[in-house]
C-alpha positions in Angstrom: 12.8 10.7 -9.4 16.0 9.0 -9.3 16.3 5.4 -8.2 19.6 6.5 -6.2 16.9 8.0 -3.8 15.5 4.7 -2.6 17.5 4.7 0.0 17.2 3.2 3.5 15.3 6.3 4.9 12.8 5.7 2.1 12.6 2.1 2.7 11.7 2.7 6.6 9.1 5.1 5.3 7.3 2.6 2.9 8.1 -0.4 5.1 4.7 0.1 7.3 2.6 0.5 4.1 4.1 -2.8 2.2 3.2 -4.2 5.9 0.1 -3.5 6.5 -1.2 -4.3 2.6 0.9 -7.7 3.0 -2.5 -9.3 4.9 -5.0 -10.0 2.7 -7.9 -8.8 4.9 -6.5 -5.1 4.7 -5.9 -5.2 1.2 -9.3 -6.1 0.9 -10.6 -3.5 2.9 -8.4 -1.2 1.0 -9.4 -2.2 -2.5 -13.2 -2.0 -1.1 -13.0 1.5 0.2 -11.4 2.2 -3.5 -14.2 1.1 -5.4 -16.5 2.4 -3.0 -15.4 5.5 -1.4 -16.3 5.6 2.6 -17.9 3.9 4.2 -18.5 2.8 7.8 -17.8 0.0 10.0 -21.1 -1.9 9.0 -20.4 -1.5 5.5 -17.3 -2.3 5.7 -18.4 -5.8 7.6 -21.5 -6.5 5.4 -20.1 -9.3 3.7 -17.1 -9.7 4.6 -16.8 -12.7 6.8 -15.1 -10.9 9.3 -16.4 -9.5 12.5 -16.6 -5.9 13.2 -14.0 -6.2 15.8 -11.6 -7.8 13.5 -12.3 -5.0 11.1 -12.1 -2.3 13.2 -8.6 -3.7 14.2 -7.4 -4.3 10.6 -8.7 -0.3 9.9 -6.5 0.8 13.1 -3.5 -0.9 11.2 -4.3 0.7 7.9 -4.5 3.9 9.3 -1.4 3.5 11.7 0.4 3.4 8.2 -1.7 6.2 7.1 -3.5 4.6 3.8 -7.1 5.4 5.6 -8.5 8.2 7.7 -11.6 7.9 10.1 -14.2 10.4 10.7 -17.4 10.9 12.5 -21.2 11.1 11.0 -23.3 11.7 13.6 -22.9 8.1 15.7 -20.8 6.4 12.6 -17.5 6.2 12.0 -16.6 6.6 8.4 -13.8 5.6 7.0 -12.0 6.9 3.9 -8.4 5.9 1.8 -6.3 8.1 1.9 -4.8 7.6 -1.9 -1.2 9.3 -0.8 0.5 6.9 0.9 -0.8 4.0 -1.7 1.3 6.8 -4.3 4.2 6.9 -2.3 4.0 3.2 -2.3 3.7 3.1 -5.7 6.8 5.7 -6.6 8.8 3.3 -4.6 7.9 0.3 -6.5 9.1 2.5 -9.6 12.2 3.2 -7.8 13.1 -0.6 -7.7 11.8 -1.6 -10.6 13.9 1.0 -12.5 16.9 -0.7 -10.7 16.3 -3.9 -11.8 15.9 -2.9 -15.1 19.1 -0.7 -15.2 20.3 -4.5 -13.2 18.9 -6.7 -16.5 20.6 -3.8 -18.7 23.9 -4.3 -17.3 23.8 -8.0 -17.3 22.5 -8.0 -21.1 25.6 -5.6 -22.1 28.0 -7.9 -20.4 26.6 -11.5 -21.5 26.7 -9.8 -25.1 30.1 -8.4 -24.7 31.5 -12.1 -24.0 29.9 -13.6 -26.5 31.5 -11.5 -29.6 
């Protein structure tokens, strides 16, 4: 994957997912159902210090940016990550990191060109 490819199309693509991991209540809730697997909204709560509402809310957002799914169980709703969108994340992360490295690699070459 190139680092060219991180363009803005990509960035409006990945924008909702560095949003809605950027409140530390979600990325809680994420990291939870990671260690966990799914669970439902009283597990989710148990412990939490958050109230079921607020939780449901902060799910709704996580899965408007499609990093969780729901489903039914009877009466329950479960929720589940769904690990894609934290790897698209991810690749984008890459992307830019490679950039500023190829950045530090260009600024390296110069400072040590002007200093011979």
């Amino acid at each position: 994957m190139s680092p060219r490819s991180a363009g803005p199309a990509r960035l409006a693509q990945a924008a909702p997912v560095f949003a809605a991991l950027g409140d530390a209540t979600r990325l809680g809730l994420v990291a939870r159902l990671s260690r966990r697997g799914p669970q439902s909204i009283a597990q989710l709560t148990s412990g939490a210090g958050v109230t079921r509402q607020a939780v449901t809310k902060h799910l709704d957002v996580l899965a408007g940016a499609g990093l969780v799914r729901d489903s039914w169980q009877g009466r329950e709703r479960i929720w589940d990550l769904h690990p894609e969108r934290l790897g698209e994340a991810r690749r984008y992360l890459d992307e830019i990191s490679e950039r500023w490295d190829a950045a530090f690699g260009r600024l390296q070459a110069l400072v040590e060109s002007e200093s011979e």
